[in-house]
C-alpha positions as CSV (number, residue, x, y, z in Angstrom):
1,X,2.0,25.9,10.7
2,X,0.0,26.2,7.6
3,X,-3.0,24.6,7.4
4,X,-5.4,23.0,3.8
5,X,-8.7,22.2,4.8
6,X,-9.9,22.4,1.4
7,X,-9.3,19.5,-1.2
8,X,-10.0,22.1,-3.6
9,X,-7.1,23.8,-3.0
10,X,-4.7,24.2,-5.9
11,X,-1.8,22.4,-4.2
12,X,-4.1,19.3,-3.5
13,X,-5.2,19.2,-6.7
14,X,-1.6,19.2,-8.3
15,X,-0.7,16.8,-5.4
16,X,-4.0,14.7,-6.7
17,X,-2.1,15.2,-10.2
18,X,0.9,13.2,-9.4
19,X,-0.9,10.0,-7.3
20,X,-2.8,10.0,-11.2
21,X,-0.4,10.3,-13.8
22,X,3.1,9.5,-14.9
23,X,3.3,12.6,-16.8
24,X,2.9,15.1,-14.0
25,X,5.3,12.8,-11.7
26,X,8.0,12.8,-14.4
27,X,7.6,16.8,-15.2
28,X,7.3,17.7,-11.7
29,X,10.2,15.1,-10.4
30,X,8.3,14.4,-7.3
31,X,5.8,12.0,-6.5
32,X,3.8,10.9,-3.2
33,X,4.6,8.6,-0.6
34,X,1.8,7.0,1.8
35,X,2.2,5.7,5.5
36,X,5.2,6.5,8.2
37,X,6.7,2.6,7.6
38,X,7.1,3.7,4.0
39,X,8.2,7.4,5.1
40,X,11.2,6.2,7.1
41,X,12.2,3.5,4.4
42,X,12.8,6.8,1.9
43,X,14.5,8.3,4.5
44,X,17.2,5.2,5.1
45,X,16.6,5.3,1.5
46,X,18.1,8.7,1.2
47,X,14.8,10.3,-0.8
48,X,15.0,13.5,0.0
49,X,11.4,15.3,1.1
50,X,9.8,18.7,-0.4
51,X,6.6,18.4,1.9
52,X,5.2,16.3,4.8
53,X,1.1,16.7,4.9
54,X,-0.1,15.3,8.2
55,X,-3.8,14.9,9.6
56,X,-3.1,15.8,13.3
57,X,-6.0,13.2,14.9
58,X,-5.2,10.4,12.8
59,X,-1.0,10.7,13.4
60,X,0.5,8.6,16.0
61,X,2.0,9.8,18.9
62,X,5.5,9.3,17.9
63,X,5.5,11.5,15.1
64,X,7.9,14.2,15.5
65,X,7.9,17.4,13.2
66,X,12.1,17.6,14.3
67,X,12.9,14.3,12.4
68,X,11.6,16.4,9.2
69,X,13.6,19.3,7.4
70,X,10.8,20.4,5.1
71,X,7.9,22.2,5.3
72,X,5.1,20.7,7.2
73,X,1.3,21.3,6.1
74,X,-1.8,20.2,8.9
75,X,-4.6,19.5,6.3
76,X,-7.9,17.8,7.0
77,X,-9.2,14.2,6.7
78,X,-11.5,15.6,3.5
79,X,-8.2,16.2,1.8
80,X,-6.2,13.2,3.0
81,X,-9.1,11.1,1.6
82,X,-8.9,13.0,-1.5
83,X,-4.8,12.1,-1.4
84,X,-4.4,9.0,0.0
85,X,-4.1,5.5,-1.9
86,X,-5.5,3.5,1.2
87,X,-7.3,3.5,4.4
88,X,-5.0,2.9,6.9
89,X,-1.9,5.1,6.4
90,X,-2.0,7.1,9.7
91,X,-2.8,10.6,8.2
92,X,0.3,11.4,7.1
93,X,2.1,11.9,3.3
94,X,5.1,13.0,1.6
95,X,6.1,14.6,-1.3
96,X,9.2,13.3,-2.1
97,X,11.7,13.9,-4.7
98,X,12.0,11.1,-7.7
99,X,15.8,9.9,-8.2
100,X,17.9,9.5,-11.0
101,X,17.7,6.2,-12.3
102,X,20.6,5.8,-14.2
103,X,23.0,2.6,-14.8
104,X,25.9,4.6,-14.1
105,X,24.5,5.3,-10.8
106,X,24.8,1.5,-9.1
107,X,27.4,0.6,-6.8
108,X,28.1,-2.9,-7.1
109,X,29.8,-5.2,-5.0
110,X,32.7,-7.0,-5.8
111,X,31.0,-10.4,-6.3
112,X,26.9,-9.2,-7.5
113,X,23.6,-10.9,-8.2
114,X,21.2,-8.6,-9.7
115,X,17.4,-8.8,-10.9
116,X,16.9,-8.3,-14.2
117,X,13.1,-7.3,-15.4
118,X,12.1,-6.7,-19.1
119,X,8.9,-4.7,-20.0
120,X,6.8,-6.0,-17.0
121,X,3.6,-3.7,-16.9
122,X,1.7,-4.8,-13.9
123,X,2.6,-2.8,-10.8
124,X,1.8,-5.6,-8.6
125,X,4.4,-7.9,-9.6
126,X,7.1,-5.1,-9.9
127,X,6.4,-4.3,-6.4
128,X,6.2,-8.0,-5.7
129,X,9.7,-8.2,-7.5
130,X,11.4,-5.3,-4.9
131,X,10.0,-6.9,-1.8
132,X,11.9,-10.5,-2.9
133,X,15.1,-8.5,-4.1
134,X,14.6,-7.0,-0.6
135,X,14.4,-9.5,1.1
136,X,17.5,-11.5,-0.6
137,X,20.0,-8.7,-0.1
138,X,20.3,-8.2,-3.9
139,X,22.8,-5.2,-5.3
140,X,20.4,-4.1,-7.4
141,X,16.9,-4.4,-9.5
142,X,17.4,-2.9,-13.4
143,X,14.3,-2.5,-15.5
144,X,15.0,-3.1,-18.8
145,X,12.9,-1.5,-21.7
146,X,10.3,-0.1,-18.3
147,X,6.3,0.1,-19.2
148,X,5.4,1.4,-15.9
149,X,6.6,4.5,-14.2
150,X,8.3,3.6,-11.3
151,X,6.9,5.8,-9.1
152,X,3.6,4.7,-9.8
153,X,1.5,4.4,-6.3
154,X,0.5,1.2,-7.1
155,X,4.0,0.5,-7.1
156,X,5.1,2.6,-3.9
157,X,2.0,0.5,-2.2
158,X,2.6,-2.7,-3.5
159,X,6.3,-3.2,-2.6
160,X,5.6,-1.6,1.3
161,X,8.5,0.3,1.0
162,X,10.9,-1.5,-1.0
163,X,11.5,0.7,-3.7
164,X,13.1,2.7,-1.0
165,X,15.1,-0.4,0.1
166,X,16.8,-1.1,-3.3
167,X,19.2,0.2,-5.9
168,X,16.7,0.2,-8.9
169,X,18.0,1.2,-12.8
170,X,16.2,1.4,-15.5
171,X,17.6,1.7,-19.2
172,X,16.8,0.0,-22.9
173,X,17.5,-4.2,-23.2
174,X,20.5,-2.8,-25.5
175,X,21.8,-0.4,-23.1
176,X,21.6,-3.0,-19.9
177,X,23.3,-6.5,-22.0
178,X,26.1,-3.5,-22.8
179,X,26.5,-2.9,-18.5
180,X,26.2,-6.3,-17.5
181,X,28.7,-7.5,-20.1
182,X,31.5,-4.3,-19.1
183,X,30.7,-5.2,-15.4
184,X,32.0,-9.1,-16.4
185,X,28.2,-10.2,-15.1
186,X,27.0,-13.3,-16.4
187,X,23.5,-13.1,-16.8
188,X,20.6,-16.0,-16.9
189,X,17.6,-15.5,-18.8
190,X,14.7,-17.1,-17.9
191,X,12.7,-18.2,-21.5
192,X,11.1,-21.3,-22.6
193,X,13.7,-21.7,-25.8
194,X,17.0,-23.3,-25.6
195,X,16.7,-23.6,-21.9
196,X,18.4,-26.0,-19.5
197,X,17.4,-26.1,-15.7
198,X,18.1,-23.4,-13.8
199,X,19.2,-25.7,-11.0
200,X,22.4,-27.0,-13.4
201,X,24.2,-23.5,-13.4
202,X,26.6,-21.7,-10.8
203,X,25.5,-18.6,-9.8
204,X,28.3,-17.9,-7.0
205,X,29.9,-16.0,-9.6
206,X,28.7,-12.1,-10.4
207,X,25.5,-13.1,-11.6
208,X,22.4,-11.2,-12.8
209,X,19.1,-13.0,-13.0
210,X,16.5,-12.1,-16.6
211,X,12.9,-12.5,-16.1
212,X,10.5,-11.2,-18.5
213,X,7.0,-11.0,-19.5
214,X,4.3,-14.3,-18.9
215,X,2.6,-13.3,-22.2
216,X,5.8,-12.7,-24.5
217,X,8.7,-14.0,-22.3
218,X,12.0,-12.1,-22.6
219,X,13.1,-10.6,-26.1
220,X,15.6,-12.2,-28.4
221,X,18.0,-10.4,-27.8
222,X,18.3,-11.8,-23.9
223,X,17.9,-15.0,-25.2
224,X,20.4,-14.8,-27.9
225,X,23.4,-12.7,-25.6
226,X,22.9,-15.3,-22.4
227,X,25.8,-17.0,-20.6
228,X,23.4,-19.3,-20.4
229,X,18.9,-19.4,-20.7
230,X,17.5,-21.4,-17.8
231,X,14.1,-22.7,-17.2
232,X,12.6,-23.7,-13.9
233,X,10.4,-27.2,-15.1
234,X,6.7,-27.7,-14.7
235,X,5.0,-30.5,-13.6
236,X,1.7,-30.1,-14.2
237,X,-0.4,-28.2,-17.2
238,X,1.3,-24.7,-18.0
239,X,4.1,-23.7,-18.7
240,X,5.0,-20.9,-17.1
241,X,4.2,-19.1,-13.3
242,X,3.7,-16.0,-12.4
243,X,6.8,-13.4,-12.8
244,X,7.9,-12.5,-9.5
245,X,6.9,-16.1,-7.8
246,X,9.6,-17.2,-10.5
247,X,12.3,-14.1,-9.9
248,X,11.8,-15.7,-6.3
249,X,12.7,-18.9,-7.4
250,X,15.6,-18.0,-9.3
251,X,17.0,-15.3,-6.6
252,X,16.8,-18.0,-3.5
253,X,18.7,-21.0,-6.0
254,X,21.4,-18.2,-6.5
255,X,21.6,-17.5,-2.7
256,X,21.5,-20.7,-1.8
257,X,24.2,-21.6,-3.6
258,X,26.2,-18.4,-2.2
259,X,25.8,-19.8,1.2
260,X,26.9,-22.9,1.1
């Protein structure tokens, strides 16, 4: 098996390349995936794997090289810490292959609800976004107009393997109002104007679910094409929440609904 023990090592450094920027991840088409929980997700997830990098003495004992049909690299623990986003990811990595991320790639069920994001930047809540849309069983997650590459680690970290777990799109506002409306989707945008509660609509119909921005809210162009703008009311001194504690909100109504 080949061993790395350098982290000066010309594949380390291109791997160090792609947990740094979007532009080597995007010309390469592969990016880095951290920890075995978030290893087997891709795999269910059917990402398919160009390298597994494994620090013998920190892998658990369950970790067997059959399960993996790629090449296999020992390095050392100087060049996992040089690779890895966190601590505690029991010395192993992958280089996966990114996926095409195209709207003509979903497969939708006959009745969908689907999350809808707009131009959200922060990693954090896009990963928060994937675990909820996880978690509810959605069809599908489509970025619209994205600011963040999706394959950012910060992203792969903060949804603990969710990006694995979901169907995930990504196209222009223009291009994703022009899907939802051949699919026959009616879609709720979250906004502050011309909003009524978002507890006063049905959402047992195919349904997909807009949330944008805190700073600038969704564009005008979801406001203006909506089957209907929605707004969850405050209470006390703002007027707004945090995205993905919203999505939640608005994804669990919908559900609720669906199950009764």
């Amino acid at each position: 098996m080949k061993q790395i023990i350098s982290a000066q090592n010309p594949y380390i450094k291109s791997l160090v390349l792609l947990q740094e920027k979007a532009k080597a991840r995007k010309q390469l088409g592969t990016f880095l995936i951290e920890g075995m929980r978030e290893i087997e997700l891709a795999i269910k997830g059917h990402y398919t794997f160009e390298t597994i990098l494994i620090v013998p003495e920190l892998l658990d004992k369950s970790f067997k090289k059959s399960n993996y049909q790629c090449e296999i690299i020992e390095i050392s623990k100087d060049v996992f810490q040089k690779l890895a986003y966190r601590d505690t990811t029991e010395g192993i990595l992958a280089v996966a292959k990114t996926k095409s991320l195209q709207l003509s790639d979903l497969k939708l069920s006959t009745n969908p609800l689907l999350l809808v994001v707009e131009a959200i930047e922060k990693p954090g809540n896009i990963g928060a976004m994937l675990r909820t849309a996880d978690a509810a069983k959605l069809d599908a997650v489509i970025i619209a107009n994205p600011k963040t590459d999706l394959y950012n680690p910060n992203i792969v970290r903060s949804s603990v393997g969710c990006l694995f777990t979901n169907q995930i799109a990504t196209g222009s506002t223009e291009e994703v109002i022009s899907f939802l409306k051949e699919k026959n989707i009616a879609f709720y945008s979250a906004t502050l104007q011309n909003s009524t509660s978002y507890t006063t609509q049905d959402y047992t119909t195919p349904t997909a679910l807009v949330v944008g921005t805190e700073d600038t809210g969704l564009s005008k162009s979801w406001r203006d094409e909506a089957t209907q703008n929605i707004i969850i009311p405050m209470q006390g001194e703002i007027d707004s929440m945090n995205v993905s504690v919203a999505a939640a909100i608005l994804i669990f109504e919908a559900k609720r609904q669906r199950e009764l």
